[in-house]
VEXKE-143114 format. One record per residue: residue number from 1; x, y, z of N, C-alpha, C in turn. Coordinates in steps of 0.05 Angstrom, whole numbers. Layout:
REM residues N
NUM; X; Y; Z; X; Y; Z; X; Y; Z
...
***
This chain:
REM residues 321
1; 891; -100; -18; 864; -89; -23; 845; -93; 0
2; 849; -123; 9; 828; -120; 39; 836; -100; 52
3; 866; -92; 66; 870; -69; 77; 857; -38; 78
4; 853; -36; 51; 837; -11; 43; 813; -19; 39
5; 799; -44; 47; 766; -41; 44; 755; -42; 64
6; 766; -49; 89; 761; -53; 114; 787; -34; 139
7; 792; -9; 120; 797; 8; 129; 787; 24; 156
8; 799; 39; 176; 776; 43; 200; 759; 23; 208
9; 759; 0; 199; 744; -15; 222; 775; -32; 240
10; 758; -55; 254; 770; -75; 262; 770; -105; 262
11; 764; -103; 230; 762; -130; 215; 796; -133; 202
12; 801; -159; 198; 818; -164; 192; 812; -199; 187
13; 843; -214; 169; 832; -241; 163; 825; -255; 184
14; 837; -252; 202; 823; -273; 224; 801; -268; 229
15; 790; -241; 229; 758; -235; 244; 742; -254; 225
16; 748; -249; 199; 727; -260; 176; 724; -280; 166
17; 754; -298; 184; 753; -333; 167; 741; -353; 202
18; 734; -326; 214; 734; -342; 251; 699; -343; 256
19; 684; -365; 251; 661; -363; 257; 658; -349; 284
20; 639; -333; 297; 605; -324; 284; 612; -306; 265
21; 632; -291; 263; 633; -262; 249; 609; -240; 250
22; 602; -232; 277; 594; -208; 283; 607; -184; 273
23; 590; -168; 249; 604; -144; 238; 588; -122; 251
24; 588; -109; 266; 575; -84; 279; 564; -71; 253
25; 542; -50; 252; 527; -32; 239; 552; -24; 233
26; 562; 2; 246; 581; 18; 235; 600; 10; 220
27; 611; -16; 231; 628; -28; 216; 619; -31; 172
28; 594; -44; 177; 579; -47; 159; 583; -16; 140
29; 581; 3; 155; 571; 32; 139; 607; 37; 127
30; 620; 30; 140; 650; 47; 144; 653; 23; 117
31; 648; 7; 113; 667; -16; 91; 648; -11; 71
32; 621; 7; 66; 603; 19; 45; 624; 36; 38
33; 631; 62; 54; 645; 84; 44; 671; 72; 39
34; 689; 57; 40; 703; 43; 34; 703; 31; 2
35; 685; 24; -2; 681; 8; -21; 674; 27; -42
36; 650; 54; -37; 647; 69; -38; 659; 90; -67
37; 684; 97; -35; 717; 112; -51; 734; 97; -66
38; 738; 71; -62; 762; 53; -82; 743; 55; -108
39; 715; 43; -117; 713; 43; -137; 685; 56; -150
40; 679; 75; -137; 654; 95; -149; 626; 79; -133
41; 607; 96; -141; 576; 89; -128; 563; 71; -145
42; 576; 54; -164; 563; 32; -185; 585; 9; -175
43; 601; 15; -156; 612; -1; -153; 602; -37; -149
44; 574; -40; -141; 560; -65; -146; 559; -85; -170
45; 554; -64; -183; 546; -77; -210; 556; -79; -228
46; 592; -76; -215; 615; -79; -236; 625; -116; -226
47; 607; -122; -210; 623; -145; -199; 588; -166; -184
48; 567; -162; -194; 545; -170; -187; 549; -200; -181
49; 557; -219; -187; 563; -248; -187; 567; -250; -155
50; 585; -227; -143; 591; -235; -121; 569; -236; -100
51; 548; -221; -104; 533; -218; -76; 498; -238; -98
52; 502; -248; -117; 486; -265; -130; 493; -286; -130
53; 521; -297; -114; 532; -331; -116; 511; -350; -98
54; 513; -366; -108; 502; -394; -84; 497; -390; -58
55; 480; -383; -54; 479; -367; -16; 470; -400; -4
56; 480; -399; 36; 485; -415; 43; 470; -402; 72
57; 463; -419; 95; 447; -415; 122; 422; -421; 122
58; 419; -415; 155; 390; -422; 164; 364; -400; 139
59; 374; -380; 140; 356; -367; 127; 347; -373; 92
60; 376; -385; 85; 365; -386; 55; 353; -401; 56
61; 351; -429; 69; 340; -457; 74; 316; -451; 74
62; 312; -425; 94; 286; -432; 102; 269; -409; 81
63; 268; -392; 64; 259; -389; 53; 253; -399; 27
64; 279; -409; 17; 271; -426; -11; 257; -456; -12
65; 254; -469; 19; 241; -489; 30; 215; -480; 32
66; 205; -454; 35; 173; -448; 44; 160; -460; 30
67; 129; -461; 40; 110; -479; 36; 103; -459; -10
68; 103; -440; -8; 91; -422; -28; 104; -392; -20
69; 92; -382; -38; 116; -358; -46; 103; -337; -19
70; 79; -329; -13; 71; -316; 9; 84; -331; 34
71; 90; -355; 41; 100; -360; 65; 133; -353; 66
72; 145; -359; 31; 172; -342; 32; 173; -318; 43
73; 152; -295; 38; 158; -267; 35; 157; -260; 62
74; 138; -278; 71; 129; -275; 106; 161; -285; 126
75; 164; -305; 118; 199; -310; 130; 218; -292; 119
76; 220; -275; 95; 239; -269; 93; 234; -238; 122
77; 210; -228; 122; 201; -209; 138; 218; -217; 167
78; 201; -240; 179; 210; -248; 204; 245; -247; 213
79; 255; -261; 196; 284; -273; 206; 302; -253; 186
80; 299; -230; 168; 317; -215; 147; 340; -204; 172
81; 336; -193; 191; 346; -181; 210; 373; -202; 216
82; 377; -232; 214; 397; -248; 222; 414; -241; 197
83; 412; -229; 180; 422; -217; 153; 431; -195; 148
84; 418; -177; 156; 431; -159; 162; 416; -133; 184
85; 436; -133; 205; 424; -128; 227; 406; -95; 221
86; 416; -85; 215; 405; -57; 205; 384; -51; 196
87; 370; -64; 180; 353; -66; 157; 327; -71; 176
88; 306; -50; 166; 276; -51; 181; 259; -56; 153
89; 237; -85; 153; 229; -95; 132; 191; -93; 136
90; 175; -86; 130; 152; -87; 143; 143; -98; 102
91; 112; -118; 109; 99; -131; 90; 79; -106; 99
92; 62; -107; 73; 38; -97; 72; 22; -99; 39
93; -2; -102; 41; -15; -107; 15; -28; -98; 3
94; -26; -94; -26; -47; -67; -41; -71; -90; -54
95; -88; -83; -67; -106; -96; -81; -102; -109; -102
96; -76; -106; -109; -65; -129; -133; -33; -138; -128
97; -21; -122; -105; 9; -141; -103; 9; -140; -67
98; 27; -157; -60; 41; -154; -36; 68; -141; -37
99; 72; -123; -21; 96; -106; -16; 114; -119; 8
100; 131; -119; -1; 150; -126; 29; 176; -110; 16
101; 168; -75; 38; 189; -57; 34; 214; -52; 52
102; 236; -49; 51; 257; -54; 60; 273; -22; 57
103; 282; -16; 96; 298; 7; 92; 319; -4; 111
104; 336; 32; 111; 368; 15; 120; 363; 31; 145
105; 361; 35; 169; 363; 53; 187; 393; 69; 202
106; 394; 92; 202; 420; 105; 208; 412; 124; 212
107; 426; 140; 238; 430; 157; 251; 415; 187; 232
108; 402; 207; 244; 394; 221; 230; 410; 240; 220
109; 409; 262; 204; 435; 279; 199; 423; 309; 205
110; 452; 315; 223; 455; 337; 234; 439; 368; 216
111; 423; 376; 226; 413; 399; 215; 431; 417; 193
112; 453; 424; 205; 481; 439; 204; 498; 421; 190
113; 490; 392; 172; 510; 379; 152; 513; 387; 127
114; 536; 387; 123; 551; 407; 100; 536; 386; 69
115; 527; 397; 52; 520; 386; 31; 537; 354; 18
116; 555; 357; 21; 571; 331; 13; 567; 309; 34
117; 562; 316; 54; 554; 295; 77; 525; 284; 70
118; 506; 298; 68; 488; 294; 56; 481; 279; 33
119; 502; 287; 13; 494; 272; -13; 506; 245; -10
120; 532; 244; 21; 545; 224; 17; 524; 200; 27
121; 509; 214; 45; 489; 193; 58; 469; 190; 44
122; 458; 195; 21; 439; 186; -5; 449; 165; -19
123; 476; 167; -23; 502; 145; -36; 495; 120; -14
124; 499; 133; -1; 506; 103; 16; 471; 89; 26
125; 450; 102; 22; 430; 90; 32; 423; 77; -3
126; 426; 93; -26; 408; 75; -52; 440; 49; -62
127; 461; 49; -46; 479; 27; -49; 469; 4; -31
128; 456; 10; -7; 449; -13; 11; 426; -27; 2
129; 403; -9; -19; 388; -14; -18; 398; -30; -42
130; 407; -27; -61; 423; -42; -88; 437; -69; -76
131; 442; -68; -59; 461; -87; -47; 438; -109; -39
132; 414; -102; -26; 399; -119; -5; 381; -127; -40
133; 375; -121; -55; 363; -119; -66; 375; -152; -87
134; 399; -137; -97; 414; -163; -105; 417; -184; -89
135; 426; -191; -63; 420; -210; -47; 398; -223; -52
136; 374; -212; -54; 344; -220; -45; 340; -227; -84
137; 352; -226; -97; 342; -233; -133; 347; -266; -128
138; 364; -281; -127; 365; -311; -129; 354; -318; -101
139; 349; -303; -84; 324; -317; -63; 301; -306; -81
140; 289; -292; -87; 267; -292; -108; 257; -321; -132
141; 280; -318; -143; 286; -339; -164; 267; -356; -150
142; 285; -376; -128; 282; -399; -116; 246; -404; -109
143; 246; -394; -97; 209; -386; -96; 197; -376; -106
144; 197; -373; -127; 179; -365; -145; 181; -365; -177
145; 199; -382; -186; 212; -405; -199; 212; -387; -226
146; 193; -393; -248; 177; -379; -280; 169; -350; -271
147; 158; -350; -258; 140; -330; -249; 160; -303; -232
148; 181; -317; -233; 203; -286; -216; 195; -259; -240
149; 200; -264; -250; 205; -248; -279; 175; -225; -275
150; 151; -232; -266; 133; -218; -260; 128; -203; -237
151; 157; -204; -208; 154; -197; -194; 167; -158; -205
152; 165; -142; -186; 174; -109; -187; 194; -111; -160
153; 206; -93; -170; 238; -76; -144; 223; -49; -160
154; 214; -43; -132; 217; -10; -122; 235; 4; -115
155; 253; 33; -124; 269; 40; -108; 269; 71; -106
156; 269; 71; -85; 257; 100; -76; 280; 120; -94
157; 299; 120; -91; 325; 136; -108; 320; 139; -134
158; 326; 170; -136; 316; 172; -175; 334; 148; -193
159; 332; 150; -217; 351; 133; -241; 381; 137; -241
160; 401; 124; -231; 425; 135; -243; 431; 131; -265
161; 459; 130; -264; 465; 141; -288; 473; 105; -305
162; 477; 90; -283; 485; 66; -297; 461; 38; -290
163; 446; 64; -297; 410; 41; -297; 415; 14; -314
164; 420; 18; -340; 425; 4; -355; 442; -23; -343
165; 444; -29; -317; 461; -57; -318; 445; -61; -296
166; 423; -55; -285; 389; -63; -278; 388; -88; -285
167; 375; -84; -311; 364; -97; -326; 387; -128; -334
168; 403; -128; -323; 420; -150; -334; 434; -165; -305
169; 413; -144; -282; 422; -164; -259; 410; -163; -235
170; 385; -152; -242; 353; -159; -225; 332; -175; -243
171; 320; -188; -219; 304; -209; -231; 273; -195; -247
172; 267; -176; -239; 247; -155; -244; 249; -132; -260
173; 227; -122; -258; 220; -95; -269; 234; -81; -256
174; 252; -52; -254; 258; -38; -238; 241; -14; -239
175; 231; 2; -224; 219; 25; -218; 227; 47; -188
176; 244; 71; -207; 261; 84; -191; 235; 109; -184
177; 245; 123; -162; 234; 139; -154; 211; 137; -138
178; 201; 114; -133; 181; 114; -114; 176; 118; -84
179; 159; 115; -71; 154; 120; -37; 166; 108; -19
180; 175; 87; -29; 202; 72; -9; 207; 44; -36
181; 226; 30; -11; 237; 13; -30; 221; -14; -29
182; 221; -26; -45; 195; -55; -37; 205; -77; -61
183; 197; -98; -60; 188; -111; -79; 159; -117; -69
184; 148; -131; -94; 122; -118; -106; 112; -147; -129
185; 101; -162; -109; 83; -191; -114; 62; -193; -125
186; 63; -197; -143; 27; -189; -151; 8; -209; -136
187; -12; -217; -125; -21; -228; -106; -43; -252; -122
188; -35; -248; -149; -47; -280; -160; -20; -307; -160
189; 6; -297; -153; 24; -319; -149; 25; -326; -113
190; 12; -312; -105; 21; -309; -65; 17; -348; -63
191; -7; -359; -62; -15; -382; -59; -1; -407; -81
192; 17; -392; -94; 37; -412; -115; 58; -434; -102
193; 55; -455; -99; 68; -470; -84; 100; -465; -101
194; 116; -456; -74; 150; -458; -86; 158; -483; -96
195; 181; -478; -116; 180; -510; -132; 211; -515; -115
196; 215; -498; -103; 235; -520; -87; 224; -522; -51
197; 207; -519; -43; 186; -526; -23; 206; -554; -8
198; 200; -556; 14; 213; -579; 33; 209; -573; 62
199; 179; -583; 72; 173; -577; 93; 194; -592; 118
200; 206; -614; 115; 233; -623; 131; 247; -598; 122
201; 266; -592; 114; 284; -574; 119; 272; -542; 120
202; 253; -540; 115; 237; -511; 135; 236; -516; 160
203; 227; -532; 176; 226; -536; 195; 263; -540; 216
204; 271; -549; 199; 292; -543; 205; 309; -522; 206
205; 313; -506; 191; 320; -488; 185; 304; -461; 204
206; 285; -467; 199; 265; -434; 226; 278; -446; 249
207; 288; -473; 264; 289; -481; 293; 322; -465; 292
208; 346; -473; 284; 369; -462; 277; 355; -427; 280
209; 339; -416; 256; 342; -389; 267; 335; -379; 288
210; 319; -400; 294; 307; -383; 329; 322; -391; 351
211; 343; -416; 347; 363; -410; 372; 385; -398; 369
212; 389; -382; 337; 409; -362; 340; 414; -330; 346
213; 436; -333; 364; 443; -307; 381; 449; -280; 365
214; 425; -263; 371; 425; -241; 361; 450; -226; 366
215; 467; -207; 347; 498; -190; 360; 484; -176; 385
216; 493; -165; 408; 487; -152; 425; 480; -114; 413
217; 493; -118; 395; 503; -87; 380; 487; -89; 358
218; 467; -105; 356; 452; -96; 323; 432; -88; 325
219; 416; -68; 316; 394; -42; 300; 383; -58; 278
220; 360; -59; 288; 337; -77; 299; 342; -93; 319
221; 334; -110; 342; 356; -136; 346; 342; -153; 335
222; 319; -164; 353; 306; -188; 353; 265; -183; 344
223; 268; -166; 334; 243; -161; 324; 241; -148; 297
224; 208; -156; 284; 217; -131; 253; 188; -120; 250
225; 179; -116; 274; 149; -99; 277; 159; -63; 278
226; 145; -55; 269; 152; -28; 268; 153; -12; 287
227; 125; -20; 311; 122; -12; 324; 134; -12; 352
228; 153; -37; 348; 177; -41; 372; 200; -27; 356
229; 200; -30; 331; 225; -10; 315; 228; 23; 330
230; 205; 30; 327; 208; 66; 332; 211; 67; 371
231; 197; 47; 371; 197; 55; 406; 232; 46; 418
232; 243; 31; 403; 263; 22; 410; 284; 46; 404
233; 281; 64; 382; 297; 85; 369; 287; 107; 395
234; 260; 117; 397; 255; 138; 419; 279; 131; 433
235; 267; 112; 454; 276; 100; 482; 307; 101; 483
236; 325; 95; 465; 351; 99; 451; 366; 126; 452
237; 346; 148; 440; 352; 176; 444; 370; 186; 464
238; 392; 197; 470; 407; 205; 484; 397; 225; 500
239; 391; 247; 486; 382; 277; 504; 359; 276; 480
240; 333; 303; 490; 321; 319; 486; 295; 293; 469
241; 279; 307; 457; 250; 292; 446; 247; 297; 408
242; 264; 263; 405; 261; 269; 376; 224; 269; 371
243; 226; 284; 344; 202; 291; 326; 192; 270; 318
244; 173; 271; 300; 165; 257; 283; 186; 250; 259
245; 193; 275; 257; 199; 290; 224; 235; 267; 236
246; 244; 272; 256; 273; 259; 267; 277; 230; 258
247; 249; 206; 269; 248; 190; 271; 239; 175; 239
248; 232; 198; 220; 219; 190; 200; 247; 190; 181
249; 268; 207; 189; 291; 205; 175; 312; 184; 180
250; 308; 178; 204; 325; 150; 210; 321; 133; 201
251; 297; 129; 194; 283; 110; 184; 275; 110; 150
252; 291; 135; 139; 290; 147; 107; 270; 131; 98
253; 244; 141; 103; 206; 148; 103; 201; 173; 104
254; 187; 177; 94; 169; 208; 95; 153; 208; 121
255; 147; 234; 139; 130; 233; 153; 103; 223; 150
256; 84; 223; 125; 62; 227; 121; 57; 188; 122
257; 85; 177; 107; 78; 146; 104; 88; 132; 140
258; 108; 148; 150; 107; 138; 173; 91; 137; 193
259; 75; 167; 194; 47; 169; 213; 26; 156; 205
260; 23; 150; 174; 0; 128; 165; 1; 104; 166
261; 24; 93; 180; 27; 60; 178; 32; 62; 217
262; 38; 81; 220; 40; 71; 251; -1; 75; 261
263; -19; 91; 249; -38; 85; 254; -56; 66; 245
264; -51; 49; 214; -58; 21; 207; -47; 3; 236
265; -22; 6; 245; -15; -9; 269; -26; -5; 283
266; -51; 13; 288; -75; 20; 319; -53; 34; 341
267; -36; 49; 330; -19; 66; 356; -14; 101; 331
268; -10; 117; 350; 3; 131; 337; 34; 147; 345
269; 49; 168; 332; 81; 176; 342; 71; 195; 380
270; 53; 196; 376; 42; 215; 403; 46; 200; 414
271; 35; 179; 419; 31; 162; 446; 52; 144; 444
272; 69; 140; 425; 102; 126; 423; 120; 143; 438
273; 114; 159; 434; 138; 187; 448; 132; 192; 477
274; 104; 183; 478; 101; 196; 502; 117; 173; 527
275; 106; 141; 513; 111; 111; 522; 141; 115; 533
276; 154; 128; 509; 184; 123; 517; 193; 145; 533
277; 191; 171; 538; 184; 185; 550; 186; 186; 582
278; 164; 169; 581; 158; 155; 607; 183; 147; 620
279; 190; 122; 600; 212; 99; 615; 242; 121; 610
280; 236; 128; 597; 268; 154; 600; 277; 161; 625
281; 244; 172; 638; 241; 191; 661; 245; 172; 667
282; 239; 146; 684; 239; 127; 702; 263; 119; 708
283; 276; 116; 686; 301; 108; 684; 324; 124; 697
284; 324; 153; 691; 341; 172; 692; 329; 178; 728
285; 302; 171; 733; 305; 181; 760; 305; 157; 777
286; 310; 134; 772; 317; 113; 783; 353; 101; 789
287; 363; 120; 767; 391; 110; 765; 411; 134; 764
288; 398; 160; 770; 421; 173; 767; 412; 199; 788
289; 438; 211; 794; 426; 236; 818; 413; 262; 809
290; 404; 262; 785; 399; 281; 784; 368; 304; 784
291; 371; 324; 782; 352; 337; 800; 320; 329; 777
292; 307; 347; 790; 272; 340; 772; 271; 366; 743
293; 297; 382; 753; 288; 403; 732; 321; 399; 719
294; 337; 379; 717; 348; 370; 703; 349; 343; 681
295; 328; 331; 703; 315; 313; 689; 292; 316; 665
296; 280; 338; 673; 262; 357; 654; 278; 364; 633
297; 299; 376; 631; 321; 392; 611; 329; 374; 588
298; 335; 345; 606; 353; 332; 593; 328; 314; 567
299; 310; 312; 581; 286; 295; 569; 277; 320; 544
300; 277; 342; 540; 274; 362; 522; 252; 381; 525
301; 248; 383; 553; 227; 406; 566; 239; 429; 564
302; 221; 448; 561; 241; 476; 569; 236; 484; 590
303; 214; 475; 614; 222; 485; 647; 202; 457; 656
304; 204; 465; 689; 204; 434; 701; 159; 430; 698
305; 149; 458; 685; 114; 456; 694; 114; 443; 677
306; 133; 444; 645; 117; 422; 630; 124; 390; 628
307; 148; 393; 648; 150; 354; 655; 131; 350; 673
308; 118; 367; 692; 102; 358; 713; 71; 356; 680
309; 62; 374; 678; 47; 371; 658; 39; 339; 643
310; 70; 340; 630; 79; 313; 615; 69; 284; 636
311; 82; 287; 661; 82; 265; 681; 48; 259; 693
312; 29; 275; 690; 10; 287; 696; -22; 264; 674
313; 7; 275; 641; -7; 264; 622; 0; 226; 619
314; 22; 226; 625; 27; 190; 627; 7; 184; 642
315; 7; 192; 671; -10; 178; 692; -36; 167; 685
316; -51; 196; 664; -76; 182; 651; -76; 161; 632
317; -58; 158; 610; -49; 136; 601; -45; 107; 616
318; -40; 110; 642; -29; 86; 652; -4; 84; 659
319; 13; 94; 648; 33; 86; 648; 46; 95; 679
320; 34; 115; 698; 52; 118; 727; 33; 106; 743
321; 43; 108; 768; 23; 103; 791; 15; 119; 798
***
């Protein structure tokens, strides 16, 4: 059965019993669809115990050690990424809860993808999010002890069909269909001191995460600000000038919530695009032979007046000499 769950990758027993166990993204996505096809898209919550057992590391330490439940939510923000590399987590706060919403980032899909590819990648983004979700219920527990029970899971994905085993293995309210995925603090427990709190082993535990080595290959690496998130995805871009609408799908956000949080951040996708843009050009004409109106082409101009244009417009920004 491991054979067929770790199918197409290049895991095997030794990879998984051989500390660090670096699993690449893809790897990660390929043992989803894996898991996937052997036993249907509820496949989680035919076997929930497993990803709800006794968790162990720098990270659980250090969250169920926090000082109170807002310094949990704040670590889990910081360091979630040593967890799973993929996952882009941003906090933010309404007038009666704190949000700390959680997406899975992957590649955008091809204009020209055949409907089943499509639906396959809805499968596989409201399973990650089911997955991260269960993980994060007995770190809930831990910090925030009586009072879990009053926290919310948001999940952007309508109701399936096997809602009903929700309720028998999240710590919360569930609420499907919303604007992204979050849990959802109401902000009279934030200042609740955790009842398993242990400022020695917090302290311990954050030093361990911060001298450990990020995979070389993981999406996000070493940051969980948004605003190094998208510039890092631009800058990444192979050929031509993703959109808004491109970067808002990688990121499975709506345009409207992604252009409104990148200007709460005091930046907006204009001047991100343009940033990376920049270092594209710099790059490509620092390291490779090629001409100014290929370099134009490749960057996603359609002739070389509007990279001069473009180059014209950095300069006033700052960003040339």
């Amino acid at each position: 059965m491991f054979e067929k769950i770790t199918q197409n990758t290049s895991l095997d027993y030794a990879f998984i019993n051989t500390p660090p166990r670096k699993i690449t993204v893809a790897e990660q996505r390929q043992v989803l669809h894996n898991l996937i096809d052997l036993y249907g898209p509820d496949w989680f919550v035919k076997n929930p115990d497993y990803f709800m057992r006794e968790q162990t590391g720098p990270l659980i330490d250090a969250v169920s050690s926090s000082q109170n439940v807002k310094d949990a939510m704040m670590t889990i923000a910081k360091y979630v990424h040593k967890l799973a590399a993929s996952i882009f987590i941003e906090i933010f706060e309404t007038k009666s809860k704190l949000l700390l919403s959680f997406e899975f980032i992957s590649p955008p899909t091809a204009p020209n993808a055949p409907p089943e590819t499509i639906e396959r990648l809805k499968i596989e983004q409201r399973t990650y999010a089911e997955v991260f979700a269960l993980i994060m219920t007995p770190l809930g527990r831990s910090f925030m002890g009586p009072y879990s029970n009053e926290a919310e899971l948001w999940l952007k994905h309508p109701e399936p069909s096997y809602s009903d085993a929700y309720a028998k293995t999240f710590l919360s309210k569930v609420k499907f269909g919303q604007d992204y995925n979050a849990f959802a603090i109401p902000n009279i427990h934030l200042d609740r001191p955790s009842p398993t709190s242990d400022p020695t082993r917090y302290a311990q535990a954050i030093m361990e995460l911060s001298s450990e080595d990020i995979p070389a290959n993981a999406f996000p690496q070493n940051t969980n600000t948004l605003i190094e998130k998208v510039e890092r995805f631009l800058r990444s871009y192979p050929s031509g000038r993703p959109t808004v609408d491109d970067v808002s799908e990688a990121f499975h956000t709506s345009r409207r919530s992604l252009t409104r949080k990148l200007n709460l951040a005091g930046t907006s996708f204009r001047d991100l695009s343009d940033t990376a843009l920049f270092h594209r050009s710099q790059e490509l004409t620092q390291t490779s032979d090629l001409s100014r109106a290929a370099i134009a082409e490749k960057l996603g101009y359609n002739d070389i007046t509007s990279y001069s244009r473009a180059i014209r417009r950095w300069r006033k920004m700052g960003l040339g000499s």
